[in-house]
C-alpha positions as a printed NumPy array, in Angstrom:
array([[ 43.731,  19.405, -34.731],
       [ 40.945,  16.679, -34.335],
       [ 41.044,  14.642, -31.451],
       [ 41.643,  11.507, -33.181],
       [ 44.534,  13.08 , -34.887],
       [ 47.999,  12.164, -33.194],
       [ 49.076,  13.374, -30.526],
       [ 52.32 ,  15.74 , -31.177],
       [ 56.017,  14.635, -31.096],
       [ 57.161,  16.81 , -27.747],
       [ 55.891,  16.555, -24.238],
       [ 54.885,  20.589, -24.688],
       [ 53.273,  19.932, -27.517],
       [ 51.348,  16.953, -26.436],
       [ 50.204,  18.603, -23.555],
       [ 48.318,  21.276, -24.852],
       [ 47.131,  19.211, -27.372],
       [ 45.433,  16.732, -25.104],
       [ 43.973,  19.81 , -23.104],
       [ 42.474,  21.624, -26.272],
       [ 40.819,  17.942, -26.787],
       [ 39.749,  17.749, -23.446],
       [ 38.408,  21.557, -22.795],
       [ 34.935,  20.932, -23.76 ],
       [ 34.371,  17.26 , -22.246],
       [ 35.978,  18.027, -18.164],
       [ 36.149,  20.722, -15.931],
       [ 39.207,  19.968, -15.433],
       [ 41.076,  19.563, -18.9  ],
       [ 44.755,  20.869, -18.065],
       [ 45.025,  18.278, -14.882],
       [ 43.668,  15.663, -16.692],
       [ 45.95 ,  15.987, -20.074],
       [ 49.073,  16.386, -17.016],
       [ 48.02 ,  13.376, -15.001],
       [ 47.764,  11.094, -18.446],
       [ 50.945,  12.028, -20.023],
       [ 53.489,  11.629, -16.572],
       [ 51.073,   8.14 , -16.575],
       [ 52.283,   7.255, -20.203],
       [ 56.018,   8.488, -19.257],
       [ 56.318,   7.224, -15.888],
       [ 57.656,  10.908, -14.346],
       [ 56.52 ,  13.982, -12.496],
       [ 55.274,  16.628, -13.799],
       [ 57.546,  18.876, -13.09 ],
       [ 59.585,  17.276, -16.06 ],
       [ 57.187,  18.428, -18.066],
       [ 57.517,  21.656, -17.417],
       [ 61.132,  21.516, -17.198],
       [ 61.586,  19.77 , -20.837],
       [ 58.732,  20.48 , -22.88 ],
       [ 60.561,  20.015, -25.84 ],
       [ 61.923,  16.774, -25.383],
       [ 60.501,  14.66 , -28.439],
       [ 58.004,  11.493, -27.674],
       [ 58.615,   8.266, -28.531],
       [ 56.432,   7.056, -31.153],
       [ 54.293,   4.387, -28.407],
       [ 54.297,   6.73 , -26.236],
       [ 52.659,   9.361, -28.716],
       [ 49.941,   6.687, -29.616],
       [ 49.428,   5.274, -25.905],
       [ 48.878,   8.89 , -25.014],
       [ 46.56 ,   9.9  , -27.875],
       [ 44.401,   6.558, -27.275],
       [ 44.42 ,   7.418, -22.987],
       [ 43.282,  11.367, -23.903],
       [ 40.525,   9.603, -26.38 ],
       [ 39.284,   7.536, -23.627],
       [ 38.835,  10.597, -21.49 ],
       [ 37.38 ,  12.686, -23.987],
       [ 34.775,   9.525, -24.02 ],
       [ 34.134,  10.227, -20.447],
       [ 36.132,   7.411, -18.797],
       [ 37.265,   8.478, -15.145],
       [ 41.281,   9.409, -15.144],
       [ 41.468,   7.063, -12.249],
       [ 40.378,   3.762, -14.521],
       [ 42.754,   5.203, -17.107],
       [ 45.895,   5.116, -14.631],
       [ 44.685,   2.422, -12.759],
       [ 45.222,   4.489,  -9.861],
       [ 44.033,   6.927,  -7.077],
       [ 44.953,   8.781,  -4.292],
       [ 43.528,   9.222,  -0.93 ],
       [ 44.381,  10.23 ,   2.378],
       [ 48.042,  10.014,   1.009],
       [ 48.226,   7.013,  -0.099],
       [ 47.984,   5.52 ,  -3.368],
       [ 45.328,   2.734,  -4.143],
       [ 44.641,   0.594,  -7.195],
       [ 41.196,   1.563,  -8.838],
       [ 39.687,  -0.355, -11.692],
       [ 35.844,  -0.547, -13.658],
       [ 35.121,  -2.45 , -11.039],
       [ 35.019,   0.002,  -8.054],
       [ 33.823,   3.054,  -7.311],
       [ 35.891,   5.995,  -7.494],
       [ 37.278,   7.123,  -4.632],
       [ 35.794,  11.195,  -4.028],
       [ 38.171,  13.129,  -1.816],
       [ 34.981,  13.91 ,   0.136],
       [ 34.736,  10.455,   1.602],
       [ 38.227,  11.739,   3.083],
       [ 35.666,  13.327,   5.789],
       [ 34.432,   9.587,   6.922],
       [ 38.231,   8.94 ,   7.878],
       [ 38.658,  12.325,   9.826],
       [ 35.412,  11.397,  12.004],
       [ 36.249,   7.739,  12.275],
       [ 39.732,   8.262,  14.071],
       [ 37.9  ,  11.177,  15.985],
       [ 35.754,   8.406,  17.375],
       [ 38.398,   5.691,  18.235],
       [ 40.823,   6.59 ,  20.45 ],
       [ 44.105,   5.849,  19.766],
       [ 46.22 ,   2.969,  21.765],
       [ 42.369,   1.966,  22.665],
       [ 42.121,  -1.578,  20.353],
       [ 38.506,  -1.535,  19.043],
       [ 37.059,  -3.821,  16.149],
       [ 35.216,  -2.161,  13.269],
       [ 33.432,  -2.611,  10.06 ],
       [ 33.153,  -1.501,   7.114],
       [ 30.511,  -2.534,   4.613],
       [ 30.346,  -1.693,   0.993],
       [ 34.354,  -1.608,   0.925],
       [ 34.683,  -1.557,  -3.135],
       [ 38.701,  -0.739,  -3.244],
       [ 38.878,  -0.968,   0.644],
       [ 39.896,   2.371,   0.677],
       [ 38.624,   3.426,   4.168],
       [ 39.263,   0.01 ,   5.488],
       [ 42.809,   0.032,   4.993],
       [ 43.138,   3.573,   6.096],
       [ 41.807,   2.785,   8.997],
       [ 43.64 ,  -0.64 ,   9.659],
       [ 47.226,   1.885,   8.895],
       [ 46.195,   4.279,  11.185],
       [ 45.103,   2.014,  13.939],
       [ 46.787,  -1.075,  13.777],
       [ 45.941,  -2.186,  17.254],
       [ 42.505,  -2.129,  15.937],
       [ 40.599,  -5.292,  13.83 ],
       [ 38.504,  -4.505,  11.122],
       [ 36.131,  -6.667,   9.025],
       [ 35.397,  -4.933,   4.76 ],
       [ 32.214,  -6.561,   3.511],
       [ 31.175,  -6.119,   0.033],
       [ 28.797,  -8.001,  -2.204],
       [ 31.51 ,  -8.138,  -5.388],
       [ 33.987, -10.516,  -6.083],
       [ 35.912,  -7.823,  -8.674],
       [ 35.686,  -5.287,  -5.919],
       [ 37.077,  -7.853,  -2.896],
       [ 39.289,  -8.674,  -5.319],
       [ 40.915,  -4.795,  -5.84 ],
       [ 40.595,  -4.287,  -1.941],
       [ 42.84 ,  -7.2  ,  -1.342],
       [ 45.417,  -6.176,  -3.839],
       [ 45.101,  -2.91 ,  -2.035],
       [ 45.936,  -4.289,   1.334],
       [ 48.623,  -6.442,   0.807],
       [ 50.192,  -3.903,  -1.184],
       [ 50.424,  -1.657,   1.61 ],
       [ 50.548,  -3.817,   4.267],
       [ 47.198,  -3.382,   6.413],
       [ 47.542,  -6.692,   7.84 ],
       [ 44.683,  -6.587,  10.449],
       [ 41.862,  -6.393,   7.709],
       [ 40.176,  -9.106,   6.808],
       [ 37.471,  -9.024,   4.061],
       [ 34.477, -11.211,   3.268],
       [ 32.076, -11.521,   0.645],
       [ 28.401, -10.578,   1.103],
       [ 25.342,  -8.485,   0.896],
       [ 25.4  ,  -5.761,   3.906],
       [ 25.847,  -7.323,   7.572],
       [ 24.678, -11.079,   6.582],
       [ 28.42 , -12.633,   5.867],
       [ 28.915, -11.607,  10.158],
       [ 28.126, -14.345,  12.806],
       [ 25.197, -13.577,  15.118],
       [ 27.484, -12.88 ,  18.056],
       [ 30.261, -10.63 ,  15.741],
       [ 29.931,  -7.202,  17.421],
       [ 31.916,  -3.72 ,  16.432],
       [ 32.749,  -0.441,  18.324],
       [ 32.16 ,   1.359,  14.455],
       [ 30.291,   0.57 ,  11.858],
       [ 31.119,   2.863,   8.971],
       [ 29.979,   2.469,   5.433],
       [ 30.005,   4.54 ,   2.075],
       [ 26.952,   3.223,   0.533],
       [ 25.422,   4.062,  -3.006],
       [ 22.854,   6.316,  -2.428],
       [ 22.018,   8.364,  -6.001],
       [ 18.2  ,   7.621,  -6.438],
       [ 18.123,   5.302,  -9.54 ],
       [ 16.623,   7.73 , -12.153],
       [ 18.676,  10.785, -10.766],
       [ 19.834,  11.857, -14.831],
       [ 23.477,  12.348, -13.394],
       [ 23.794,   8.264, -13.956],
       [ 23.835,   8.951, -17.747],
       [ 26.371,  12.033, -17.582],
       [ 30.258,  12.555, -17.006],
       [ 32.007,  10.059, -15.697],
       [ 29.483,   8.048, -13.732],
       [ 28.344,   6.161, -16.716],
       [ 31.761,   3.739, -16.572],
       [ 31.783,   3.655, -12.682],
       [ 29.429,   0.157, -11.586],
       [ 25.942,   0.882, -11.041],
       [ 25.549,  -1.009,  -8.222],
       [ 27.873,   1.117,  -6.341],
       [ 26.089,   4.24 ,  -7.252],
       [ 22.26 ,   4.271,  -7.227],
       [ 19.972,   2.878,  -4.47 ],
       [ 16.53 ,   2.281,  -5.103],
       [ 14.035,   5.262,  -6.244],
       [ 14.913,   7.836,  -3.582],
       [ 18.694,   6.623,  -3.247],
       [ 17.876,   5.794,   0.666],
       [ 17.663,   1.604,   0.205],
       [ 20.834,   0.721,   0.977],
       [ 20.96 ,   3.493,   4.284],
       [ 17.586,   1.676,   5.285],
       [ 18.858,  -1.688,   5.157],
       [ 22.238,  -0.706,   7.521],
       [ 20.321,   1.353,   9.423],
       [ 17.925,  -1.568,  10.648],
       [ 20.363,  -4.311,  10.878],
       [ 23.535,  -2.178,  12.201],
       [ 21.833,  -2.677,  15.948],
       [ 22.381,  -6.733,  15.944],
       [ 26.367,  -6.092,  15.443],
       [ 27.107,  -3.293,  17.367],
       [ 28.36 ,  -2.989,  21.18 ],
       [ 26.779,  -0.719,  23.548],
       [ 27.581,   2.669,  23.083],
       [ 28.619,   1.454,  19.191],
       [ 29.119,   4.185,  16.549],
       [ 27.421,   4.036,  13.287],
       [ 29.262,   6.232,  10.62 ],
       [ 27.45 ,   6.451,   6.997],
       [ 28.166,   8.87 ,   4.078],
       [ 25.419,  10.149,   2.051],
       [ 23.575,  12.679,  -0.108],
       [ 23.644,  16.055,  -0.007],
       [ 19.875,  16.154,   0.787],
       [ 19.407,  13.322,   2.996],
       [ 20.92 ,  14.348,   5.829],
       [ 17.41 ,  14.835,   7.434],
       [ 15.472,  11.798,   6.279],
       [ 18.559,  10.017,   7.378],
       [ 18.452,  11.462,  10.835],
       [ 14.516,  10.547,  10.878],
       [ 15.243,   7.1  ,  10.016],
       [ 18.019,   6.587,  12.832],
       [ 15.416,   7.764,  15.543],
       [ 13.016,   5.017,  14.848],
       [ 15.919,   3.021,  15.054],
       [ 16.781,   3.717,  18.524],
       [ 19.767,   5.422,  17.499],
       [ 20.942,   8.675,  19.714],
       [ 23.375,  11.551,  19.5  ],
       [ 22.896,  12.147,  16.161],
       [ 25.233,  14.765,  14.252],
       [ 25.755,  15.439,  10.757],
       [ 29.13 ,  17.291,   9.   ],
       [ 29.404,  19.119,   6.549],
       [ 32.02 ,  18.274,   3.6  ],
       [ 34.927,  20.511,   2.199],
       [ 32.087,  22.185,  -0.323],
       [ 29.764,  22.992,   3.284],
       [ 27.455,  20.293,   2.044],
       [ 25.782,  18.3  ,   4.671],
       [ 27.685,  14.844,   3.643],
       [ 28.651,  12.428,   6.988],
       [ 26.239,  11.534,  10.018],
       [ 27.3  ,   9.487,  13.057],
       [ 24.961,   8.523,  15.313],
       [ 25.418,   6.38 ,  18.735],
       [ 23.228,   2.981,  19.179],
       [ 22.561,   2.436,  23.188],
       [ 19.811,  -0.566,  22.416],
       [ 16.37 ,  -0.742,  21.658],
       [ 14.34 ,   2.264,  23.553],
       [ 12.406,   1.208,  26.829],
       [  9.295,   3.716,  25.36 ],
       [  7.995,   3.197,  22.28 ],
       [  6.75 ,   6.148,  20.433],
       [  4.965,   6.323,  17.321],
       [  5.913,   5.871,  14.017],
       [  6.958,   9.162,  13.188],
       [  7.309,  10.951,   9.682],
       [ 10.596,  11.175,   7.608],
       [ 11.117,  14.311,   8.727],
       [ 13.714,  15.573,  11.097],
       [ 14.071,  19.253,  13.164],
       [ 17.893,  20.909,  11.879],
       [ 19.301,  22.569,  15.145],
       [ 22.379,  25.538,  14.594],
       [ 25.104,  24.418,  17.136],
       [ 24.498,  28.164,  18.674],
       [ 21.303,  27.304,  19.567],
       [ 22.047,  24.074,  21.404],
       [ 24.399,  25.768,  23.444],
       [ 21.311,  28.111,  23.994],
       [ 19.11 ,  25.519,  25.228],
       [ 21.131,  23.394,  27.449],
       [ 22.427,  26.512,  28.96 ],
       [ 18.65 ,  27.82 ,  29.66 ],
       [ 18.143,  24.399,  31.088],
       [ 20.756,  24.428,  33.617],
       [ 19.914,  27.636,  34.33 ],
       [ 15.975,  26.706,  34.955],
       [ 15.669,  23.253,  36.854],
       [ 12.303,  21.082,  36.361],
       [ 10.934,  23.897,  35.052],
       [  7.473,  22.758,  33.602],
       [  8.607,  26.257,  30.486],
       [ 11.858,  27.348,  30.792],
       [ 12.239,  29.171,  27.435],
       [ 10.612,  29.717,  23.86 ],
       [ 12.124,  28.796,  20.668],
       [ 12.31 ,  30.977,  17.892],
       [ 12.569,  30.675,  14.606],
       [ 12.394,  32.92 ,  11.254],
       [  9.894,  30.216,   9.126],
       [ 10.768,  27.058,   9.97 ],
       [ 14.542,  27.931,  10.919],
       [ 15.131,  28.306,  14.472],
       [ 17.284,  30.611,  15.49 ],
       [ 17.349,  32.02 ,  18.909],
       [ 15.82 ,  30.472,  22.727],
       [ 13.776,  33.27 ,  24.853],
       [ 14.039,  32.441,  28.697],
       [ 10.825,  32.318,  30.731],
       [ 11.929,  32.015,  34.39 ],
       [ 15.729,  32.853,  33.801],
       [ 18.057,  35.364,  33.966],
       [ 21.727,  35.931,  33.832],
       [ 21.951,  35.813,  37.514],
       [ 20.122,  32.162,  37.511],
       [ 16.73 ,  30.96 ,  37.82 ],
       [ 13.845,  32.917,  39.184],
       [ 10.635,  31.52 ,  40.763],
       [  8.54 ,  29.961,  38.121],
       [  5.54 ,  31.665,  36.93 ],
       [  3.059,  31.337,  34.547],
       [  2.763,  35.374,  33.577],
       [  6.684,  35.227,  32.567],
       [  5.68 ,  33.246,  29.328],
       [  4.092,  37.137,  28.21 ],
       [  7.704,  38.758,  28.839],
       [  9.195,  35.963,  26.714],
       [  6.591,  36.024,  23.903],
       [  7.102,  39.982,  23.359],
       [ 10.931,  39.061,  23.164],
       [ 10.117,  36.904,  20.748],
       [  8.227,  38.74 ,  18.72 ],
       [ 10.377,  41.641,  18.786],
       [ 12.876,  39.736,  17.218],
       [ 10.408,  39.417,  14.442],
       [ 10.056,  35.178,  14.822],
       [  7.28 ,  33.091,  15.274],
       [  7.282,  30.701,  17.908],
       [  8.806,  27.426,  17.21 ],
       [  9.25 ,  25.151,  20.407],
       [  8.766,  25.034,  23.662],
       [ 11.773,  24.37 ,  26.44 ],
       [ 11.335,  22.159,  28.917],
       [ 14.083,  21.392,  32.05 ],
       [ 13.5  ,  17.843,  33.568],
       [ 17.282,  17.255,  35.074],
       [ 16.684,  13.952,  36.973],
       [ 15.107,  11.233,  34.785],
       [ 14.652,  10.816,  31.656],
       [ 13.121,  13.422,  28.955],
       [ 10.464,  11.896,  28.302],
       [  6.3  ,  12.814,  28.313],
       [  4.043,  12.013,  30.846],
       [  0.459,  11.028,  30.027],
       [ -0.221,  14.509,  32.424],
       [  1.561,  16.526,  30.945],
       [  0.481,  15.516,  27.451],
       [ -3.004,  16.231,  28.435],
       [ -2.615,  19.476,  30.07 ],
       [ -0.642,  21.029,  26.82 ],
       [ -2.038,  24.223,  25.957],
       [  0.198,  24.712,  23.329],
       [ -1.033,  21.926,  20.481],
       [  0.953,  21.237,  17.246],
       [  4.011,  23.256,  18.867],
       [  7.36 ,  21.102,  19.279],
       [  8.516,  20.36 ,  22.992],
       [ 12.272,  20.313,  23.443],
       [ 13.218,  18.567,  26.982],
       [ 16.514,  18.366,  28.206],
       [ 17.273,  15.663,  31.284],
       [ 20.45 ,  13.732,  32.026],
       [ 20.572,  10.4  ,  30.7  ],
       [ 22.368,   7.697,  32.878],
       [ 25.667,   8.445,  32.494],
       [ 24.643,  12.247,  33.78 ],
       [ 25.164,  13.476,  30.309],
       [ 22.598,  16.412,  29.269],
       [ 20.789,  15.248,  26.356],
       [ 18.499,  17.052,  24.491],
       [ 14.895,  15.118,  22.565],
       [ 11.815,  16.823,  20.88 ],
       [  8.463,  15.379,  20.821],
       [  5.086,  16.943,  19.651],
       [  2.28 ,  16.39 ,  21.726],
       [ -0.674,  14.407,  19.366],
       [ -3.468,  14.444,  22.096],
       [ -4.028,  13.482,  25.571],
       [ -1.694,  11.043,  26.756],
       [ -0.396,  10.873,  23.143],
       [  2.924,  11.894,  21.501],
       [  5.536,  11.786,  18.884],
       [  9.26 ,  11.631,  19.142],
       [ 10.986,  13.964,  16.628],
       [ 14.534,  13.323,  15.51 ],
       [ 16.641,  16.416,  16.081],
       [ 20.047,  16.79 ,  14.181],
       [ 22.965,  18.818,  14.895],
       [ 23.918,  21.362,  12.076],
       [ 27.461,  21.577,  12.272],
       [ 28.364,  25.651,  11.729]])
């Protein structure tokens, strides 16, 4: 049967007919045929499994035919039905928005991680197309006041709908490019934002269902990284002390990302992984603009295994201002595994300068090549002196200092010495295993 043949007179019947149209177009023909047709009929679909023989009226055979065309045409299900689930609750989608992606569920699960609950906080969320994380938020912390910025009056438009359809009373949204609708003094505990960020000649634009979803929620200048740039510098001027910035983002930019949020002056920087293990969320903590300056540094950023961090704060604690406390090493340019210099199990043993030989030939033995160098500096702040820089004997190799900051916290920076006196912060990011 042709697809613009009509549909057949039962719901069985019409059923497998819409999936036979739909097999070649979507991955995911059967639920999309199932999701149309209980649309058209207004039931569950357990009654179609229950009556498949019950006959179709004759609009309902035609709405459904024209609905299973549309899909076949490449038209998201969700702009077909007008709606879309997400985080168990249904929300009113239309041309207009984006999509909602069940991955974006993750941004939701880290946001109430970060606010405690009964704790009122104010937060904001920019780019809020259908307000879908703005009103989940608002629902499940209604103590809390949140601000949905976005730059489209069809999307504010949908998000509003949204809200007063389920109630989220404490958001209020605004209309805007980014952060400049906010007063100068308007300041957040979370800043959280699912920008677009699809470089704008990535080929997927033209295919599947992203054709009919708005462009300007979907590609971001020629390495898809504009829109991040743009929150990432003016996020600061809105956020408290101690602030929270929260962005979703490409599966390969979790490490320019990270880069970008250590010029910034951004710390604690972690990224998480997505139900398909693909690096998709990164929060990062904003404590104001860095009393030392380094230099510009490359868009690059150093991946560290959770394991290994353990490793190396461990070894620190283990090896007080000790000028080496370990070697890093690494299989390429993965690191894997931290060699101590001056520690053992027992604790820390008087520094000296021949242990480095004992830790080399464990290195080497586990067939890796050396990748950092661990240094313990527990009262002040990690950072290089202009001495130290200049009596390096290990150039190009990355320095990894751990030194509580002023809250007594252990924190953990890398910087590669560039010459005497002379050196280059290096944004390190947590790989969530």
């Amino acid at each position: 049967m042709s697809a613009a043949s009509p549909a057949p007179e039962t719901m069985g019947g019409a059923l497998r007919w819409g999936c036979a149209v739909l097999a070649a177009h979507s991955a995911s023909a059967g639920l999309d045929a199932e999701v149309l047709l209980t649309h058209v009929l207004g039931c569950g679909r357990t009654t179609l499994r229950a009556w498949p023989e019950r006959l179709l009226a004759p609009e309902a055979a035609e709405r459904y035919r024209a609905l299973i065309e549309s899909r076949r045409e490449g038209w998201p299900v969700a702009y077909l039905t007008g709606l879309r689930e997400f985080w168990s609750r249904t929300f009113h989608v239309a041309p207009g928005v984006l999509v909602p992606r069940p991955e974006t569920e993750l941004l939701i699960e880290l946001a109430l991680a970060v606010l405690p609950a009964g704790q009122p906080a104010t937060l904001l969320d920019l780019g809020t197309g259908s307000g879908i994380i703005a009103i989940t938020l608002g629902l499940e912390r209604p103590d809390d006041r949140i601000v949905a910025i976005d730059t489209s009056p069809a999307a504010l438009a949908i998000a509003r709908t949204n809200a007063t359809r389920l109630r989220a009373g404490n958001v209020a949204f605004r209309a805007g490019h980014w952060l400049a609708p906010l007063a100068p003094d308007e300041r957040f505990d979370l800043i959280v934002s699912n920008p677009p960020y699809i470089a704008a000649d990535d080929p997927h634009l033209s295919r599947g269902d992203l054709r009919h979803e708005p462009p300007l929620a979907l590609a971001s200048g020629p390495d898809g990284l504009e829109a991040l740039r743009i929150i990432v510098r003016d996020a600061p001027s809105h956020m408290k002390p101690g602030a929270t910035l929260l962005l979703e983002h490409g599966y390969d930019q979790a490490t320019p990302l990270a880069a970008l949020l250590v010029r910034h002056g951004y710390r604690d920087i972690r990224t998480h992984r997505d139900l398909q293990g693909h690096p998709r969320a990164t929060l990062a903590r904003y404590e104001g603009t860095p009393s030392i300056q380094a230099q510009a540094m490359p868009e690059t950023a150093i991946a560290l295994p959770r394991p290994l961090v353990n490793q190396i704060l461990h070894l620190a604690q283990l090896s007080p201002e000790c000028p080496i406390a370990g070697l890093v090493g690494a299989k390429g340019t993965s690191p894997l595994s931290c060699h101590p210099v001056n520690a053992t199990p027992h604790g820390a043993s008087p520094w000296q300068p021949g242990n480095l030989a004992s830790a080399s030939r464990s290195l080497e033995a586990a067939g890796e090549n050396l990748f950092a160098i661990l240094r313990s500096r527990p009262d002040g702040p990690p950072l290089p002196t202009a001495d130290e820089c200049a009596a390096d004997v290990f150039p190009d190799v990355l320095r990894l200092i751990v030194g509580l900051d002023t809250k007594g916290v252990l924190e953990l920076r890398g910087y590669r010495i560039t010459g005497p006196g002379d050196w280059r912060e290096v944004a390190l990011q947590l790989q969530e295993t």
